[in-house]
C-alpha positions in Angstrom: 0.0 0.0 0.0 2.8 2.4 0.9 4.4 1.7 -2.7 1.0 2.4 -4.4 0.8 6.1 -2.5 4.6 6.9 -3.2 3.9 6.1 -6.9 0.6 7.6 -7.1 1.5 11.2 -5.4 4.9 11.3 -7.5 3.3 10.7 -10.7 0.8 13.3 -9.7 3.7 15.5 -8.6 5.2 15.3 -12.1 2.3 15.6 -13.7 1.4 19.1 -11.9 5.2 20.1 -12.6 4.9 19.4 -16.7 0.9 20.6 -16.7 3.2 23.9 -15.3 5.9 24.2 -17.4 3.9 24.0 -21.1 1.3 26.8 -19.2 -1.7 24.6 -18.6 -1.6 26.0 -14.8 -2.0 29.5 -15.5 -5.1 30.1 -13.3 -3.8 27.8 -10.6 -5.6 28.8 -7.1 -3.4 27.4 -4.2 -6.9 28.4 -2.3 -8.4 26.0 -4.0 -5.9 23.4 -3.5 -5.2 24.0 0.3 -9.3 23.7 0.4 -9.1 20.3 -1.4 -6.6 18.9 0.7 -9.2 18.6 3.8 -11.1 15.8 1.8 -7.9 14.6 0.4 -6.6 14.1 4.5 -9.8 12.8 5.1 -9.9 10.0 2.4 -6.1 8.9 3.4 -7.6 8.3 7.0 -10.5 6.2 5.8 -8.7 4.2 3.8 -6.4 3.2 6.8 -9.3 3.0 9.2 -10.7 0.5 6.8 -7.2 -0.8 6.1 -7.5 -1.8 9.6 -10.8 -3.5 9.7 -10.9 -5.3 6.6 -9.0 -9.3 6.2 -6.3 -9.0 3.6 -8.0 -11.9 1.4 -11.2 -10.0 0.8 -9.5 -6.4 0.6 -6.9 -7.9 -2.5 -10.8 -9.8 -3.9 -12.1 -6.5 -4.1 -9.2 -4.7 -5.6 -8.8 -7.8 -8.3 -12.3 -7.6 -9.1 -12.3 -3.5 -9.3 -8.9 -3.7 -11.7 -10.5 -6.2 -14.0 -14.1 -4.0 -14.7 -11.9 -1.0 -14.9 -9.9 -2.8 -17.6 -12.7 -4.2 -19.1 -14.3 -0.5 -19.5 -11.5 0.9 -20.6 -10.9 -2.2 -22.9 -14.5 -2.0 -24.4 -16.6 0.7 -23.3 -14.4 3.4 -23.5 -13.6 4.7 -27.3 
């Protein structure tokens, strides 16, 4: 899980950097992303509060099952 979050919030990271450097962040509110960090705080804590209550075996089920839709959306659905 730690893995997932360091490669999730450094490919966000870089994405935010490049979106900056070609101009695509010109009106940019750090308001706005100082407000959406509240949820974002709040969303990291329920996923270790539920981290904590739910078996490994039926947490990886659900991820495996929630990959293979997405894929199958994207794979299919998505055009």
């Amino acid at each position: 899980m730690a893995f997932l979050q360091v490669v999730i919030t450094s490919s966000c990271l870089l994405r935010l950097i490049f979106y900056g450097k070609v101009g695509l962040l010109k009106d940019f509110s750090w308001a706005y992303a100082a407000l959406l960090a509240v949820p974002l705080y709040a969303a990291i804590w329920l996923g270790h509060f539920v981290l904590g209550r739910v078996s490994p075996v039926r947490l990886r089920k659900g991820i495996f099952i929630f990959i293979g839709l997405s894929g199958i959306y994207y794979l299919f659905l998505k055009s």
